[in-house]
C-alpha positions as a printed NumPy array, in Angstrom:
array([[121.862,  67.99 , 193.401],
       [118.778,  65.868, 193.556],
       [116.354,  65.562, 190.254],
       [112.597,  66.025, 190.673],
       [110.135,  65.03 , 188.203],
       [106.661,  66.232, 188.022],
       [104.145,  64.056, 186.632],
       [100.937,  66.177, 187.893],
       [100.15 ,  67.488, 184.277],
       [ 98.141,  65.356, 181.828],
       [100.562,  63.73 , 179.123],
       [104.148,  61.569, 178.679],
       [107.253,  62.866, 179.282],
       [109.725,  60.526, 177.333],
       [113.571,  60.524, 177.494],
       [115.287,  58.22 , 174.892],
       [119.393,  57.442, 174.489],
       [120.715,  57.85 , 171.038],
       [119.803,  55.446, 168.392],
       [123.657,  54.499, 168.243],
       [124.092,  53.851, 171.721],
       [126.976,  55.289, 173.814],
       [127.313,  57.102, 176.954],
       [126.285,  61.006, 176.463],
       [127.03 ,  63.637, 179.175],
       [124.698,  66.932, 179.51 ],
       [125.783,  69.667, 181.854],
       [122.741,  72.007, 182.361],
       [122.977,  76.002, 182.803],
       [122.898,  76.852, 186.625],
       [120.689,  79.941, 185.479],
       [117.192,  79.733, 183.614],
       [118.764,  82.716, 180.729],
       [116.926,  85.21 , 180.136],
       [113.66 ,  86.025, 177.554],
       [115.261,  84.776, 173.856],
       [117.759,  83.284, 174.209],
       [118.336,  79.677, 173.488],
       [120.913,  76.417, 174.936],
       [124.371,  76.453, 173.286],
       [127.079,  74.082, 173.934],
       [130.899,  74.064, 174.37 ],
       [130.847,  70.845, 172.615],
       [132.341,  69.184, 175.844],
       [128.277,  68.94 , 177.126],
       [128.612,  71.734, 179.568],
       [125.215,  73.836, 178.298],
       [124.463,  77.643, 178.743],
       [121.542,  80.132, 177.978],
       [123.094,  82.427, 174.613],
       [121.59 ,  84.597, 172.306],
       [121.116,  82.814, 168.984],
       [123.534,  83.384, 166.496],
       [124.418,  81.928, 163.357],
       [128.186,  81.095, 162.28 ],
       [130.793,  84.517, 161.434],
       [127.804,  87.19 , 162.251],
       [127.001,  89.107, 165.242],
       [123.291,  91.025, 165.54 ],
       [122.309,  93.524, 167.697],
       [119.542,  96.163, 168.824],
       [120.188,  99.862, 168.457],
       [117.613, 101.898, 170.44 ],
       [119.749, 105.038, 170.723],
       [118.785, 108.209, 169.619],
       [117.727, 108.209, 166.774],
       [116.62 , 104.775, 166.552],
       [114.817, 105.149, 169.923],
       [111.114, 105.143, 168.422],
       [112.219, 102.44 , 165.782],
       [114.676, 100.72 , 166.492],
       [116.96 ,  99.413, 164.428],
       [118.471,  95.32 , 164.441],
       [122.408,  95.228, 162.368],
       [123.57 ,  91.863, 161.425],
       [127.461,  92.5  , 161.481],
       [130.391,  90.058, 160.285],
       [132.533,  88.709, 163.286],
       [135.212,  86.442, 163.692],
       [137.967,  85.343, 161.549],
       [140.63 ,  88.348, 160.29 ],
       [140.591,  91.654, 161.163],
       [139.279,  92.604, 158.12 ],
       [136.45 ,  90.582, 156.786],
       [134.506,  90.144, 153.764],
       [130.769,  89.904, 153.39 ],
       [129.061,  87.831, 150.519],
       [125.5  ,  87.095, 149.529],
       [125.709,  83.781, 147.614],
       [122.562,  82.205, 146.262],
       [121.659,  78.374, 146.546],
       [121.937,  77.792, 142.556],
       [122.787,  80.108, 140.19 ],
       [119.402,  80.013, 138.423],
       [118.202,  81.118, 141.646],
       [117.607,  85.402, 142.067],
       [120.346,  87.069, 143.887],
       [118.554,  89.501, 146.328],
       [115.246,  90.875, 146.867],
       [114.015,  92.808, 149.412],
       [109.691,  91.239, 149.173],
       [108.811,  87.179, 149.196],
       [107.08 ,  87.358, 145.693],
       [103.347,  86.514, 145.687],
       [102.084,  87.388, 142.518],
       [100.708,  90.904, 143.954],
       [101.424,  94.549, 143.317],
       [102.952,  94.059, 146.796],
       [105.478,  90.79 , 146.452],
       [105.573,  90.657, 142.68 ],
       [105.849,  87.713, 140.417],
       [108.88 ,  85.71 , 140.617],
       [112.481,  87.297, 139.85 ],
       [115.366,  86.316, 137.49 ],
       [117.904,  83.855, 137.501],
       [121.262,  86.125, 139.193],
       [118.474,  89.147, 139.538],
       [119.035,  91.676, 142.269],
       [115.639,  93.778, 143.12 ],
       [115.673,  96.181, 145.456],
       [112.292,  97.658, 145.689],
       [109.555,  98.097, 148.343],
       [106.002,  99.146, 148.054],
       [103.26 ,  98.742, 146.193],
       [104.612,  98.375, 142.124],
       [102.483,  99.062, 139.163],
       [101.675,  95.319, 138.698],
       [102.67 ,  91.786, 139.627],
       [105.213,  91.909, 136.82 ],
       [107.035,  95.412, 137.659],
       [110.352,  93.124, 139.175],
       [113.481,  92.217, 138.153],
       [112.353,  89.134, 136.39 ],
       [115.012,  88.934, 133.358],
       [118.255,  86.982, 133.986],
       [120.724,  89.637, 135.264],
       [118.157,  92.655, 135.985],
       [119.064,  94.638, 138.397],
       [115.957,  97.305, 139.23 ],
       [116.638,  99.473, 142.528],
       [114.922, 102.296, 143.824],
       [111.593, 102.472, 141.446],
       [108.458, 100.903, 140.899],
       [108.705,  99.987, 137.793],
       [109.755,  96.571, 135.639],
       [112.95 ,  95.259, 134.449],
       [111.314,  93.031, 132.144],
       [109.266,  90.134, 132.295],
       [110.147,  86.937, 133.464],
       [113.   ,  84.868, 131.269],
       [111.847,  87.775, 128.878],
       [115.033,  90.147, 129.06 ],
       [118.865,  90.21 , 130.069],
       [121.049,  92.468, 131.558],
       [118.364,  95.095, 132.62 ],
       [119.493,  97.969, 134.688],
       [116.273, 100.211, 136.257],
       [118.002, 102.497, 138.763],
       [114.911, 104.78 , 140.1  ],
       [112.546, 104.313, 137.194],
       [108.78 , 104.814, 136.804],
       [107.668, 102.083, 134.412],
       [104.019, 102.067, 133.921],
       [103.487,  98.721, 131.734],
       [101.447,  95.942, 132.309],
       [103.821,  93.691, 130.053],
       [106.795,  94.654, 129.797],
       [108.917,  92.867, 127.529],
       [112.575,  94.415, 127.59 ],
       [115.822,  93.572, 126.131],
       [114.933,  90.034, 123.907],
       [118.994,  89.957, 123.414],
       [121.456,  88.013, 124.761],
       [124.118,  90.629, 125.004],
       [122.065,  93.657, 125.039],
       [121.83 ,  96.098, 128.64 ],
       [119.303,  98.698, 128.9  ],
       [119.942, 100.725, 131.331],
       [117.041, 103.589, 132.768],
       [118.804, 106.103, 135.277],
       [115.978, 108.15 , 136.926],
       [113.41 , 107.812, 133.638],
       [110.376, 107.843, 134.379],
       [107.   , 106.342, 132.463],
       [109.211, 104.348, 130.055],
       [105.866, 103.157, 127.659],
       [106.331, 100.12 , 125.735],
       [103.254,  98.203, 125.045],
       [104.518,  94.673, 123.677],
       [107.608,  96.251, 122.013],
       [111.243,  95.589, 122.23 ],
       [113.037,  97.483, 124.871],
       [117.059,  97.725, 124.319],
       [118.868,  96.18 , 121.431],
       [117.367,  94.605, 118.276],
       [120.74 ,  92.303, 117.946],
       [123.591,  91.379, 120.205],
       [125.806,  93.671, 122.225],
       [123.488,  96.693, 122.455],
       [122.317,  98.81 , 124.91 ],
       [120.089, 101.808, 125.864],
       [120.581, 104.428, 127.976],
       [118.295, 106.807, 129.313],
       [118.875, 109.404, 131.164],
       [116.975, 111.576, 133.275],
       [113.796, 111.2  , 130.346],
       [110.583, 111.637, 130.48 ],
       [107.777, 109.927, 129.104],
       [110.033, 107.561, 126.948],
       [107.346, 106.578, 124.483],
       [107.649, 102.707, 122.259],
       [104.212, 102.505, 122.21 ],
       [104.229, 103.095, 117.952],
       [107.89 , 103.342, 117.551],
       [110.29 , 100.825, 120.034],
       [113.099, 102.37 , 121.614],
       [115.621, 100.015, 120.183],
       [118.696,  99.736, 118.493],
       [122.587,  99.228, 119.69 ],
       [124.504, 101.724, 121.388],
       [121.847, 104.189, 122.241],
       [121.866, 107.133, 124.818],
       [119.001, 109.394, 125.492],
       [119.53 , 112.311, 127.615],
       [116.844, 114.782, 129.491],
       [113.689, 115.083, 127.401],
       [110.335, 113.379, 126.46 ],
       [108.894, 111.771, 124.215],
       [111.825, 109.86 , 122.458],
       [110.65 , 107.044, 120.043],
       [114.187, 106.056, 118.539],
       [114.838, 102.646, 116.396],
       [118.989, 103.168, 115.517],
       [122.385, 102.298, 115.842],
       [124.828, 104.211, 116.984],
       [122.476, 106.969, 117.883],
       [122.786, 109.6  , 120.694],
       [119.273, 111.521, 121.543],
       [120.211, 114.857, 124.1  ],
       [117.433, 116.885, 125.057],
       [115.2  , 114.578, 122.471],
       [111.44 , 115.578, 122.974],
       [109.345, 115.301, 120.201],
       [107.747, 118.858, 120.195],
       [103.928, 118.6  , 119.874],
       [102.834, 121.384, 117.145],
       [101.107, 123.299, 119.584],
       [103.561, 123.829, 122.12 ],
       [105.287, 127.661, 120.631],
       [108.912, 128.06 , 121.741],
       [109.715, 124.311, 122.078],
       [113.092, 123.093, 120.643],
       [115.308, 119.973, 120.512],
       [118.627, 119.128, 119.213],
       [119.396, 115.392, 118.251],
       [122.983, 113.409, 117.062],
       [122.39 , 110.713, 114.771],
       [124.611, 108.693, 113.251],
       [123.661, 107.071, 109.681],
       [125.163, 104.449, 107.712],
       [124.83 , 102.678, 104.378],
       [126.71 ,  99.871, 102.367],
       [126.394, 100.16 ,  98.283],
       [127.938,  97.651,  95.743],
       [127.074,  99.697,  92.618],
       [125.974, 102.906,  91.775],
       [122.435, 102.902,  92.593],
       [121.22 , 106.035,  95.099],
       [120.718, 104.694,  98.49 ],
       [119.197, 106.525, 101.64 ],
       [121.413, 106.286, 104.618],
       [119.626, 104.803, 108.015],
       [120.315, 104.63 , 111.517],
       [121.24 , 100.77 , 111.24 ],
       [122.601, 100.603, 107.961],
       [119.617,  98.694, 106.367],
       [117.607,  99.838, 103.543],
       [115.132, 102.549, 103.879],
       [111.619, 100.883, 104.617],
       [109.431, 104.019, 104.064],
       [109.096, 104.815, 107.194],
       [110.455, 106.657, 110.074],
       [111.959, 104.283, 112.217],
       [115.34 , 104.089, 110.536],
       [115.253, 108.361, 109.581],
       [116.448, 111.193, 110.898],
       [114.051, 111.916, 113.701],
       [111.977, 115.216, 113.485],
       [108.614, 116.586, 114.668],
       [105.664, 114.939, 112.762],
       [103.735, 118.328, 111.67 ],
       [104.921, 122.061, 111.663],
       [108.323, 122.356, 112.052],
       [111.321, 123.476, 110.942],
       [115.065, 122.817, 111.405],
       [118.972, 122.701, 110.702],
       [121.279, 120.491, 109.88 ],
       [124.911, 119.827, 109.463],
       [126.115, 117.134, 108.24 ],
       [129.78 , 115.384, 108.027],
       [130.182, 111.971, 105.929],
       [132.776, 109.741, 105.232],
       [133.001, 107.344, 102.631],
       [135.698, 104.626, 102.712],
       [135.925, 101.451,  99.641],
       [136.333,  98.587, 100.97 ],
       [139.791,  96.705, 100.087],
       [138.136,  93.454,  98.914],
       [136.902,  95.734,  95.772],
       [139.329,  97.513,  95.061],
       [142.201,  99.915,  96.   ],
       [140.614, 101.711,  99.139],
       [139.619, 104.93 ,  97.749],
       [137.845, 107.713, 100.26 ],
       [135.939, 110.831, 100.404],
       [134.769, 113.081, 102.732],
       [131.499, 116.2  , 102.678],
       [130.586, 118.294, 104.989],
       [127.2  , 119.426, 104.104],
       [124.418, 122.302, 105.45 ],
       [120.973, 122.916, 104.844],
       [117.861, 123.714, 106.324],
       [114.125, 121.401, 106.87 ],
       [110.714, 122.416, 106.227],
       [107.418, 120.567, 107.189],
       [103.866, 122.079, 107.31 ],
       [101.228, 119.619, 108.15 ],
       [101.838, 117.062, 105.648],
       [104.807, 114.631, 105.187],
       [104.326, 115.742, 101.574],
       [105.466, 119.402, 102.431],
       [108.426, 118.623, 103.563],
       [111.638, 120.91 , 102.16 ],
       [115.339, 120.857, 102.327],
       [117.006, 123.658, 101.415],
       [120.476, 122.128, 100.521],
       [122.938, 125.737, 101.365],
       [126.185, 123.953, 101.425],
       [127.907, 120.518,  99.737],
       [131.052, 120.641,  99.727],
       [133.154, 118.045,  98.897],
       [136.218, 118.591, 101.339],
       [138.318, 115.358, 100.382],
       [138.472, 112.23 ,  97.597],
       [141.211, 109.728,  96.233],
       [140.725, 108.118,  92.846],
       [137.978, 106.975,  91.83 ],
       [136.027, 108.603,  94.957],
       [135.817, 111.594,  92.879],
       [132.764, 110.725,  91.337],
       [130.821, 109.26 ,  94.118],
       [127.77 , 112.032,  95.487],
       [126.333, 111.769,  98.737],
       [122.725, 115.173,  98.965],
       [120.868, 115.826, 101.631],
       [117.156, 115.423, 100.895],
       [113.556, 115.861, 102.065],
       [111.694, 112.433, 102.113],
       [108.362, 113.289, 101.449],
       [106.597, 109.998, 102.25 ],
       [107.676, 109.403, 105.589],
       [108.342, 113.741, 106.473],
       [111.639, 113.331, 107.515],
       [115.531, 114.802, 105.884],
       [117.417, 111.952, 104.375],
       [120.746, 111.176, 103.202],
       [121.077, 110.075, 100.006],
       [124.224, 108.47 ,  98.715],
       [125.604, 107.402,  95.221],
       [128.854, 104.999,  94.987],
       [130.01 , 103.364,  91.812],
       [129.486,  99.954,  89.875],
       [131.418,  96.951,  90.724],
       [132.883,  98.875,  94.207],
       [131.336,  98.421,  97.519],
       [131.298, 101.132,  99.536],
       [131.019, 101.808, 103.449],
       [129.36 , 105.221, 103.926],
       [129.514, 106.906, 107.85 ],
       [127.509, 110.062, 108.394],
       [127.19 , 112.504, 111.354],
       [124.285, 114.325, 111.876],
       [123.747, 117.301, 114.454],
       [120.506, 118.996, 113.915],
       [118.634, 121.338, 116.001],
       [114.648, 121.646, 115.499],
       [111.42 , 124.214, 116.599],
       [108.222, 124.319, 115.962],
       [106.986, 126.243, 113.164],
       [103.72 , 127.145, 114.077],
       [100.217, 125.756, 115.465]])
């Protein structure tokens, strides 16, 4: 087969050997291919026209019914066992997992993602930063954030509405909010998730979860179906949680709280959601509506010595009463219908644990009295049920 060269076009045509010399053998195709497709070798120099490909994957076209307006390319595995696995690994393992839009700082690409981040979202987001830009966010399905970059851990937005320009989620090492199907999760510059290590928050199908004056925070935290929730606790789980506006007749919520409190002597102490002492306000209380509403409560404690003061003594209430608010934290009422003391060992017998009406911050409290010289570990469950009293 003869060899023509055409040199009628303008220009140099330049073949060169390899740099290391040697004798190199090149068999070409005895067809030009077709449209696509590039030269692959057998690695013996005999050359042919192939689809490209890239090493243990197979892609294809699908224009069948009902891909036959769009049609749809499928990268498959191939080769190797019969059964193969598929994985995704990224370059470094600061580098984001998987994201489905080249970030460009826009409401279209985003802002850069998280080290081990997966984001799955596509379309326009409510700003630059709505991603999964916290190490270990995962966000999928919503428009919202998972936190702001290198500003949250462990986030976990699975079809979520988040409508904040900052976002700043999850400041813990160990902590995981998760959102399942929330929607307008409001936090402007507040903590989102757990105020220490190994917390979490869970929302459920909420609402309007609202941290704009009070930060949904704390460790251990589910909300359920409702709107409105501003929660700081421990320990706390929030079902049908919406804070009932005043004005809104025939509203209703029930809330499970759990408190806790540590005394060394025999000073009254309020029990909180995290076990700190009572700041005045309602972050750490039990939650009700701010204005014109009323309420039940039942209560169960248990109070346990601890062994490092002394011989371990317990006791146990179960306690009942009723809340009052009109428009004033200073109205606020408990009527007290039940304390009963069901169980105490020792030197338990004279410890007292009320329930009360707070007036300064408009909330029920727990108060609890131990003993001198004996440190105390109090647990209480709350289950209340709320409506609003009038407009």
């Amino acid at each position: 087969m003869a060899v023509n060269l055409d040199n009628t076009n303008a220009g140099t045509f330049t073949l060169k050997p390899p740099a290391t010399g040697g004798a190199i053998s090149l068999t070409l195709p005895t067809s030009a291919g077709t449209a696509g497709q590039g030269l692959s070798t057998n690695a013996s120099g005999i050359l042919s026209f192939a689809a490209p490909s890239f090493t243990g994957f197979t892609t294809a076209i699908n224009s069948a019914s009902p891909n036959n307006t769009n049609y749809v390319t499928s990268v498959s595995a191939s080769g190797g066992t019969t059964n193969q696995d598929l994985a995704l690994v990224q370059k470094t393992t600061s580098s984001p997992l998987l994201m489905l839009a080249v970030p460009d700082g826009t409401t279209a690409g985003g802002n850069a993602r998280g080290a081990n981040s997966v984001d799955l979202v596509l379309g326009t987001r409510v700003n630059a930063n709505s991603v999964a830009g916290g190490t270990n966010s995962i966000l999928i399905g919503g428009n919202g954030g998972a936190g702001a970059a290198t500003a949250s851990f462990n986030v976990i937005q699975i079809g979520a509405f988040d409508n904040v320009t900052t976002p700043v989620q999850n400041p813990d090492t160990y902590g995981i909010p998760i959102n399942l199907g929330g929607q307008n999760l409001n936090r402007t510059g507040q903590s989102y998730g757990a105020t220490s290590d190994e917390g979490w928050f869970l929302a459920l199908p909420g609402f309007t979860i609202n941290g704009t004056a009070q930060p949904n925070q704390g460790r251990y935290n589910i909300v359920g179906p409702g709107s409105g929730v501003q929660l700081t606790s421990s320990f706390s789980h929030v079902f049908s949680s919406e804070r009932i506006n005043s004005t809104d007749f025939n509203s209703n919520a029930s809330r499970r709280v759990l408190l806790m409190a540590r005394t060394t002597n025999a000073t009254t102490r309020q029990m909180t959601t995290d076990g700190a002492a009572a700041t005045g306000t309602a972050l750490t209380s039990i939650m009700f509506n701010n204005a014109n509403s009323a309420g039940v409560l039942e209560i169960k404690i248990i109070a346990v010595q601890e062994l490092v003061s002394g011989t371990g003594d317990s006791a146990c209430w179960q306690i009942q009463g009723t809340f009052y608010k009109n428009a004033t934290a200073g109205t606020s009422t408990i009527n007290e219908n039940l304390n009963n003391k069901t169980f105490s060992s020792g030197g338990a017998s004279a410890w007292t644990a009320s329930l009360v009406a707070d007036t300064a911050t408009g909330f029920p409290a727990v108060n609890v009295t131990g003993a001198a010289a004996v440190t105390i570990r109090w647990m209480a469950y709350v289950l209340m049920a709320e409506v609003t009293a009038y407009a």
